[in-house]
N, C-alpha and C positions, 0 to 999 in steps of 0.2 A: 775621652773620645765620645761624641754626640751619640745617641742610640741610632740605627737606621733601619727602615721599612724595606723590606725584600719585594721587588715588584716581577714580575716573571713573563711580561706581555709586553709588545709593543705596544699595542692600543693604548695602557692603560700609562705606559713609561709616556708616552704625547703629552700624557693631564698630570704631569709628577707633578706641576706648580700645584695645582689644588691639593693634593699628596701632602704635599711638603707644609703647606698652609694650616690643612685642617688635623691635621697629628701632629704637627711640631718634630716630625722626624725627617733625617735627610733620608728621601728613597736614590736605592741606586739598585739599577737592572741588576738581577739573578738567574743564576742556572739551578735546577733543584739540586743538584750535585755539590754545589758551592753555593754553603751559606755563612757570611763573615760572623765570629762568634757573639758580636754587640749587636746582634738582628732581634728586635722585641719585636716587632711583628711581620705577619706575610697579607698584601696587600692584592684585590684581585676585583674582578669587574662582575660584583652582584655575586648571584648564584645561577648564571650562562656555563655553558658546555667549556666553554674557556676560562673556565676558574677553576675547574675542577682538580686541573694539576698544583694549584696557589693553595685551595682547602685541604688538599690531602696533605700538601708537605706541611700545612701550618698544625693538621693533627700527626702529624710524625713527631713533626720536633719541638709539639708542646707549645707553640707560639699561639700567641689572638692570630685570628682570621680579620682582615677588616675589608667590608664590603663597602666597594665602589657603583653609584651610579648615577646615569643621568636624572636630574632635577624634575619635575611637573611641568616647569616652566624652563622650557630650553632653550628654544634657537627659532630661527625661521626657518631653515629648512633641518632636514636630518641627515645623518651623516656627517664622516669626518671633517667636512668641505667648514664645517663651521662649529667653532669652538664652543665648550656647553655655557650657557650662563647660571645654570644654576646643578649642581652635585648634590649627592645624597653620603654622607656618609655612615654605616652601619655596624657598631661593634658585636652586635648583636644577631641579627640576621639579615633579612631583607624583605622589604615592602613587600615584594608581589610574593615572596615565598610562606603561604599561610600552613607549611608543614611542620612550622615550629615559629617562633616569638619572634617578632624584631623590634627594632628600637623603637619603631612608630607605634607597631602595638601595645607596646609595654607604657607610652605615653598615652594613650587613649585609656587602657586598661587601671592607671594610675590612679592617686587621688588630685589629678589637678585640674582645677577649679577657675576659670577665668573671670577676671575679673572686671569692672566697669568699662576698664583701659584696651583691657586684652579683647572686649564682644565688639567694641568699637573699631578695634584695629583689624580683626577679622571680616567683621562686615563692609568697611572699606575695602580689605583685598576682595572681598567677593564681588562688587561692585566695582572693580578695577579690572578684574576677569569680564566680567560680562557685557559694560559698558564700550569694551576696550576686542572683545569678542576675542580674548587670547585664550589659547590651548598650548601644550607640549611643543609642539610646529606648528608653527606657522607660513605655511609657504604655498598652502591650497589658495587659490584664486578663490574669492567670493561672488556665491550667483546675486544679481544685481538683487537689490533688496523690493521689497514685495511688500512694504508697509509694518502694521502692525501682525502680530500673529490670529492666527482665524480666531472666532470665537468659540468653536467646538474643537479643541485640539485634541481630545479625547477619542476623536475619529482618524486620528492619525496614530502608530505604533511602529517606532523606528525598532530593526532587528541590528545588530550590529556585529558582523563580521571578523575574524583576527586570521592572521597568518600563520600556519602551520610551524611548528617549532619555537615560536613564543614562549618563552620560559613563564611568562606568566597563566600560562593555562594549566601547564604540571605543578605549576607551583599555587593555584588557585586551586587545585581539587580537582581538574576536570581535565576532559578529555574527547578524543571526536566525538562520541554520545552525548556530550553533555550540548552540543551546537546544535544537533539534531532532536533533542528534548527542548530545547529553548525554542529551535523553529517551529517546531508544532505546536507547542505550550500557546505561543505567537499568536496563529491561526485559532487554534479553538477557544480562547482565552476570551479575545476580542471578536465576536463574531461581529459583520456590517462592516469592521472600521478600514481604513486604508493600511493595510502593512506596506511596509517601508524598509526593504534589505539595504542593506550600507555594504556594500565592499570594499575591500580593501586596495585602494589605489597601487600598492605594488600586485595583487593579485592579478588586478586589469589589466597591469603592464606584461603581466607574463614572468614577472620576475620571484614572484614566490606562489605560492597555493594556502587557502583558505578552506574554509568550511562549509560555508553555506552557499556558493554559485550554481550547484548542479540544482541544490533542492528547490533555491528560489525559479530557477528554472522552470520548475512542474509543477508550480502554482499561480493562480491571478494573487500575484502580485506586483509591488515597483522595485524596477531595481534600481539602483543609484550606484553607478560606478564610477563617475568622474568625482576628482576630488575637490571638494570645497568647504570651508569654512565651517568648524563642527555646528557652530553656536548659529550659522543660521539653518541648520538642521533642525537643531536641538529646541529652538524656539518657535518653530512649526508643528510640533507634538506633544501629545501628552505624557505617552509611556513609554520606555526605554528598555527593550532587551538585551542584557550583555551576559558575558560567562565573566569575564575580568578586562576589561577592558578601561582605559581612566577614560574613556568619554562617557562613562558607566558616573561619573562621581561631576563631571561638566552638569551632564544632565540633571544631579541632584542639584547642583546652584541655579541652573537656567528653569527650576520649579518642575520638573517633570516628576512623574513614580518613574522607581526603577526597579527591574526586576533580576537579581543574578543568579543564575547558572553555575558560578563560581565562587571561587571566595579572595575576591579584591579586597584593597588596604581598606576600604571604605564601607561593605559588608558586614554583617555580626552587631551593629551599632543603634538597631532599629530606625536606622533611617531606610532600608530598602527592603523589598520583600524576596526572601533569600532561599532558593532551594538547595541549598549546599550547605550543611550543620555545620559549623565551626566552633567547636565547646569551649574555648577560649576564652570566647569574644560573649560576655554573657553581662555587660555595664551598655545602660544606654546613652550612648553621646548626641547633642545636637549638632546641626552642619555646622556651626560657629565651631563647636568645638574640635572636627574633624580637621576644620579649616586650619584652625591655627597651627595644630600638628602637624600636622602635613606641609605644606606650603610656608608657613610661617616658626618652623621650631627644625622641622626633620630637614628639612634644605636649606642649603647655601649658595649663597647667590656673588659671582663677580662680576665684575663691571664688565664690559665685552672689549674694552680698548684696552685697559692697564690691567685688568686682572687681578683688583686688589679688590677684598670684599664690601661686600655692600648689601642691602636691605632689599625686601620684596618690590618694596615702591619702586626704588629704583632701575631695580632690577627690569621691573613691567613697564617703565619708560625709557628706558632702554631700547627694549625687544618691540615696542612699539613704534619708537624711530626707526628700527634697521628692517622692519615688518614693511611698514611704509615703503620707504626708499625703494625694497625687492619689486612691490609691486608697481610701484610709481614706472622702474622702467620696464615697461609692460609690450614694447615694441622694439625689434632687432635694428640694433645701430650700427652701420658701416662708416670707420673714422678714416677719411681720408687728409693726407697729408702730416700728421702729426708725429712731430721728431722723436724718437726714441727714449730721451729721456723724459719727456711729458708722459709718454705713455700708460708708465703704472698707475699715475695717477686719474686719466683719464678713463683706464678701465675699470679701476674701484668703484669711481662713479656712475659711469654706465651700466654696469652688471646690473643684472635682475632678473627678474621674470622670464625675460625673453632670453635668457644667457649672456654669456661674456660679447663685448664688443669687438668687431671686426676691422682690423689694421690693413688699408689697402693704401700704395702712394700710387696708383692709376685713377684718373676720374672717369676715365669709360669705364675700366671695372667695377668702380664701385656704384655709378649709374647703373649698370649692368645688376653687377651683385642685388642691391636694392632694389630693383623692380622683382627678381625672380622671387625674394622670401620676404618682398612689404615690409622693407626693414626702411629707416633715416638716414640720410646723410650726417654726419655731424664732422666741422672743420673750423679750423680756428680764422680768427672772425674776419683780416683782411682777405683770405682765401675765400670765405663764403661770399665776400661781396662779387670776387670775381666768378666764381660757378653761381652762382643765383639762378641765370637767367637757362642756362644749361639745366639745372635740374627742376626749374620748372617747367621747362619745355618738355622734359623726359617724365614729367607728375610726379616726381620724388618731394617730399617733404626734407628739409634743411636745417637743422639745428646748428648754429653758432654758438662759438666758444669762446671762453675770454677768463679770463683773472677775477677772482672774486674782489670783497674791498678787505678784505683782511687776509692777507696771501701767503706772504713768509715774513720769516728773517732773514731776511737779505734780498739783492734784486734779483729780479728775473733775469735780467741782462748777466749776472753772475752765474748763469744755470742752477740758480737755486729754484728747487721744483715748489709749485704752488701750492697751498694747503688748501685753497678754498677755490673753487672754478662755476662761473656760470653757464647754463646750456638752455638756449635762448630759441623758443621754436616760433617764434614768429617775425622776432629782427633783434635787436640790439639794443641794450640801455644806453651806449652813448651815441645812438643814432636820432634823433629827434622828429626826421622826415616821415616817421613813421612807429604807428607803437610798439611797443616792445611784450617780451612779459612783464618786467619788472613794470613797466607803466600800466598796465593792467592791474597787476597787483595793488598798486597804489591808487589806480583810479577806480575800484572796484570790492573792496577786500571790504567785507566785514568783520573786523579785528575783535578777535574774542578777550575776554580779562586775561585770562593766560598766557597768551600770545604773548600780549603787551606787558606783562608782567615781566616775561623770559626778557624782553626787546628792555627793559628799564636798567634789568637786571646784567646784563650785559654790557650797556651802554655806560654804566656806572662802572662796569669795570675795567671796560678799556682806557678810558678815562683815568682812575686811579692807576692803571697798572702801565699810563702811558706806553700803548701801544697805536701804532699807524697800520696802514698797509704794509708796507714794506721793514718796518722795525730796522730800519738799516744802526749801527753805533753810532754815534758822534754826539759829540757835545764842542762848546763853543763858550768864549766869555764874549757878552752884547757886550758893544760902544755902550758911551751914556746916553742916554732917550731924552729929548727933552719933556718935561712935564705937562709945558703947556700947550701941547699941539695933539691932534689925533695920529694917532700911529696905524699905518694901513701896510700890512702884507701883499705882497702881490706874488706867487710863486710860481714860475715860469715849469713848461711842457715842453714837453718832444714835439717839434717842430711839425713833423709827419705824424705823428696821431692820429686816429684817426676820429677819434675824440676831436681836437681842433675840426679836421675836414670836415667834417658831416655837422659837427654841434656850432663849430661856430664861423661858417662858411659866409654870411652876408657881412659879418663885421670886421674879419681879417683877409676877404679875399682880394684887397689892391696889395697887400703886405707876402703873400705868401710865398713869392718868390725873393723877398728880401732876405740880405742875410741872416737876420731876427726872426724873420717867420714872423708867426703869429705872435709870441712872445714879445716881441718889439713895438708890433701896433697895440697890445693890450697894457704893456706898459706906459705910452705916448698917452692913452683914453686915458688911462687912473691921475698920469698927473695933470691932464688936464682939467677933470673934474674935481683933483683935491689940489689947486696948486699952495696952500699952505699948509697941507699935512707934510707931516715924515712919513715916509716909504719906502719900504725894506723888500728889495728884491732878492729873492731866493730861486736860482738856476736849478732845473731835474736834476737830480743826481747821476740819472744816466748821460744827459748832456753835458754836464761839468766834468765828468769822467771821461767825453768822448767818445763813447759809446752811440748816440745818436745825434741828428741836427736841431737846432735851436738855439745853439751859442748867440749869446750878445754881445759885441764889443765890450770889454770892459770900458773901455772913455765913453763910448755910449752910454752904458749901463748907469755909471756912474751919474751921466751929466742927466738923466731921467729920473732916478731914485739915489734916497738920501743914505744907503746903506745895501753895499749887495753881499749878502749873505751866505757865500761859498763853503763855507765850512762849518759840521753841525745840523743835528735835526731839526726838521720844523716846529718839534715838541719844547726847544728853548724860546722859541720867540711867539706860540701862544699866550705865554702868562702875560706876557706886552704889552700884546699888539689891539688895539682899537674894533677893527675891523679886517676880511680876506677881500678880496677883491679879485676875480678869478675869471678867467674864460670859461674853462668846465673842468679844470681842476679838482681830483680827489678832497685835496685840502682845504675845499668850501665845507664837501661834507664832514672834513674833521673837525672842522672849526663850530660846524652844527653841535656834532657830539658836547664839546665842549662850551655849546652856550654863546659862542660869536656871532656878531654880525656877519654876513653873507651880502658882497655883491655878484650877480650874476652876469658878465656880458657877453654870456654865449649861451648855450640851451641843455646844460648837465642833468641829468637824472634826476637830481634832487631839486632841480628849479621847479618853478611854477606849483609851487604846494601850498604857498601862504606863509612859508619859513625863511623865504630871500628875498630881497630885493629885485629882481629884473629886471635887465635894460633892452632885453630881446624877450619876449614869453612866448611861450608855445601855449597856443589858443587850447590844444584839445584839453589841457590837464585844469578842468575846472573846480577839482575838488579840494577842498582846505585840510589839511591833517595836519596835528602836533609829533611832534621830536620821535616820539615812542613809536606812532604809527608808521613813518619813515625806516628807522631802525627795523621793524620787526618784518617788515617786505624788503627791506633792501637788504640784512643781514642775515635773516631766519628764513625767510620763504624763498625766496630767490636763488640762493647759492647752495651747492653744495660742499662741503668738508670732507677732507680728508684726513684719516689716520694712518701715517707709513708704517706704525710699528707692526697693524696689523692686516695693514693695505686694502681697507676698507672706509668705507663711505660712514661720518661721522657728526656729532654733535657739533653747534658752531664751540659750545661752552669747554669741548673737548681741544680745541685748537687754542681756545683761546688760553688754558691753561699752558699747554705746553710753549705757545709763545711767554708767556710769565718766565717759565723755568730757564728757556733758552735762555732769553735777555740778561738773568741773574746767571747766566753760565761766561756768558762774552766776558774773551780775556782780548786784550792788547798783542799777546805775542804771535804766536800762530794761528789764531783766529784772521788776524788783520795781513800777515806774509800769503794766506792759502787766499782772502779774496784779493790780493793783488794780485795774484797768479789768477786769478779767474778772469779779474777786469782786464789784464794782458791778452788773456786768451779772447778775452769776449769781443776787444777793441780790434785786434786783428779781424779777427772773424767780420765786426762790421765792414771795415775800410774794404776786403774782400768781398762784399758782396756789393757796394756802393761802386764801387769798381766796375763789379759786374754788369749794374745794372747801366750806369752810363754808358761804359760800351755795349749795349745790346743793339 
């Protein structure tokens, strides 16, 4: 029988995967009363007021204590609300507790010695911290930035506040005197300069109490009580007052003196000037060396979607993606019309700053809604074209929704929910009558080496890993091709698109009420302009399924192109095929991916860049960009990703893996029975509403 770690908390039972990870033991909840006789250890959160019953039973019954806690480097905001990225674990004792050893200090107090590799890899994280302006949390809005820092930062002196019952103040030495020794020290220390009290953002809210509000009170000083960004604090001052606080060890990376009160992890090392004895701590360490222990030896870091371990670096590119994203939605969004099952995934993406997004199916109300709290409309994209003109007239701003270009496995028509979704605040990428973001982005983007790196790196593997938009199964054996002719794809759309309407309205508008739609007149133009290629027409899979209009006769079909294509991905008949030839078809831009010619004869996203041919251009898009630059705005800056597992806003790289995995999952039996039941369901559903809308 495997040994097991006795956990005795809810809290800390939440985080058993890291438990279970970094002991190699199975934990399973305990009561102190019942403990199973193969329990090697008792497991508990730090040295908090709620471990206290974990440490006594683990000295009753002779067991290791082992302390849990959160990492340096956490999360964006704090709180349950969001899982840690980085854990501390401690057989020893614990960081902020300097009344006896922990494992970081015994690592500082050691003989180890870093070496060429190790100063190098510390000095990058410290320049990944500060470049990067991350802390513990991140979820303080940042005051707009103010340039470089003064040239006399020596006449500034941040004091820095903590909240009452912080374990790390009893556990640093100190106590409410010691706040009240630091703030006067403050004052007569520095006489001329600006002091600068920091409060404590729950202090301001009312929701705990601190130390130093009354006293900053009764002096000319500043107070600073809204929360922001430590590092742009921290790089407007020279000196740093703390008792234990880690924005105490921030301020040693961002070059300040620091002075403590207390006796923090970082303390005793002669890097700070220390009113608090700690006999210990008597080896002098450099920040490099703090660094590495701390952040780079003493914590563990997992990934924030899979939860499998991973390294600083990535850890801090991570937390810099989901840091972003928080504040990106910086304005309250009211989602109007949006079906029930889209919905998780629309509010992953939305949350932020401004809170979760609002589910209203009223357009007064959510006009209403939105004026009272300056929040957006956001609705899916043929519904915004009909409100448009409504909620401009009401001065509500309008965010349109749509399908990213790498979305699921399987169709949307199947209610397979989207992985990837665009949110469009100016119009639409397949509207051409006017620009878009995504056309801003591409007409305007100064593309950093990184960017295009990630957009290369990507593009190379969707590519190998033959993935589409839609990743639907099928495979197919091609007729024989002949050799000597060009081979030209043409792959047929949803008749009503709106894609077709808007992108390619002047060259299929005699056709649109045909029964081909626009797919019929776009078929007539390819072989009229190749009349001795071969040409393989491939029907949407949603229209071959019946699911939507565009159908082509097949004798029509036939007597225009040399091969229609009904069964099977488009992924068999790239390796083929010559050239795509396309209205505004996605499958122009996959054929980009993989290096194809591109005809354009309607006005898609990716037209007009210098990478297609066009038979119609859209005048405004005058700028020339290669493959990568396309990619890294159309894939990376534009859309955002979703993770269901953990119903949050994610990496594109992170989707793109898990379509990998899916695809190697597809089986033939019940995979293929449960979307026939979907395409049943989904087909009725349309004729139902087609129904509808004729007789209206």
């Amino acid at each position: 029988m495997s040994s097991q770690i006795a956990i005795l908390t809810w809290g800390l039972w939440r985080k058993r995967a890291y438990v279970e990870q970094l002991t190699g033991q199975r934990p399973f909840l305990a009561k102190p009363s019942i403990i199973a006789r193969n329990v090697s250890a008792i497991a508990g959160w730090g040295h908090k007021h709620t471990a206290a019953s974990a440490i006594a039973l683990a000295e009753a019954r002779k067991l290791p204590y082992v302390a849990f806690e959160d990492g340096f480097l956490r999360s964006v905001r704090p709180g349950p609300q969001e899982a840690p990225q980085s854990i501390i674990m401690d057989t020893v004792g614990i960081y902020y507790d300097a009344r006896e050893p922990s494992a970081l200090e015994e690592m500082l107090a050691g003989d180890h010695q870093l070496d060429a590799a190790g100063r190098d890899r510390a000095t990058r994280a410290i320049a990944v911290l500060r470049e990067n302006r991350l802390s513990k949390y991140n979820d303080a809005p940042p005051f707009p930035d103010t340039g470089p820092p003064p040239k006399d930062r020596k006449q500034r002196v941040l004091v820095i506040d903590q909240t009452r019952g912080d374990a790390s103040i009893e556990g640093g030495l100190a106590d409410a005197s010691s706040f009240e020794a630091m703030f006067h020290a403050s004052l007569t220390e520095n006489p001329g300069a600006e002091i600068i009290v920091k409060l404590h953002p729950e202090v301001v809210s009312g929701k705990k109490a601190g130390y130093l509000a009354d006293l900053a009170r009764q002096q000319p000083v500043t107070i600073l009580a809204e929360p922001v960004n430590p590092w742009l604090m921290l790089e407007q001052v020279g000196k740093v007052y703390t008792v234990s606080s880690q924005l105490g060890f921030e301020a040693l990376l961002a070059g300040c003196t620091v002075v403590c009160f207390g006796a923090p992890f970082y303390a005793g090392w002669g890097l700070t000037d220390d009113r608090q004895a700690i006999p210990r701590r008597n080896r002098k360490r450099s920040l490099l060396d703090v660094m590495d222990a701390a952040y780079l030896r003493y914590c563990h870091y997992f990934c924030a979607w899979t939860g499998r371990p991973i390294d600083f670096f990535t850890a801090a590119a991570q937390l810099i993606f989901r840091r972003d994203h928080y504040h990106r939605q910086s304005v309250p969004v009211i989602c109007y019309g949006i079906t029930l099952w889209k919905r998780p995934a629309v509010r992953a993406m939305l949350s932020g700053r401004a809170g979760d997004p609002q589910f209203v199916s009223s357009l007064n109300g959510a006009i209403a809604t939105a004026k009272t709290e300056g929040a957006a409309i956001a609705t899916w994209g043929s519904t915004a074209r009909k409100i448009r003109a409504c909620t401009s007239a009401a001065g509500v701003d309008l965010t349109t929704i749509e399908d990213g270009f790498l979305r699921s496995v399987g169709l949307g028509a199947n209610f397979v929910p989207a992985r990837s979704l665009v949110f469009d605040r100016t119009g639409i990428y397949f509207d051409p009558s006017a620009p878009s973001d995504l056309e801003t982005l591409l007409q305007e983007t100064d593309f950093d080496d990184a960017v295009l790196a990630r957009a290369a790196a990507l593009r190379e593997r969707i590519v190998a890993a033959q993935l589409t938009k839609y990743n639907v199964d099928g495979s197919a054996v091609l007729p024989d091709l002949p050799a000597d002719r060009e081979i030209i794809l043409v792959p047929g759309q949803v008749a009503d698109d709106e894609s077709i309407r808007l992108g390619a309205a002047r060259l299929f508008a005699a056709e649109a009420l045909s029964a081909g739609g626009a797919n019929l007149a776009l078929l007539k133009a390819v072989r009229e302009r190749n009349r001795d290629a071969t040409i393989i027409y491939k029907p949407h899979p949603d229209v071959e399924a019946g699911l939507r209009a565009g159908r082509i006769e097949h004798g029509i079909a036939a007597g225009l192109a040399d091969i229609v294509f009904t069964q099977g991905s488009l992924l068999s008949l790239f390796p083929v095929i010559s050239r795509v030839e396309t209205a505004t078809s996605l499958t122009g831009f996959e054929a980009l991916l993989r290096g194809l010619e591109v005809v354009t004869h309607g006005q898609p996203f990716y037209a007009g860049w210098g990478l297609t041919d066009d038979l119609d251009p859209v005048t405004r898009r005058t700028r020339k960009l290669d493959l990568d630059q396309l990619v890294a705005a159309t894939m990376l800056l534009y859309p955002v990703y979703y993770d269901p597992h953990t119903r949050s806003a994610c990496p594109a790289d992170t989707v793109l893996e898990d379509f990998i995995q899916a695809k190697g999952r597809q089986t033939p039996g019940l995979t293929r029975a449960a979307n026939s039941l979907k395409k049943l369901f989904a087909r009725s559903r349309y004729q139902v509403v087609k129904t509808f809308r004729r007789n209206r």
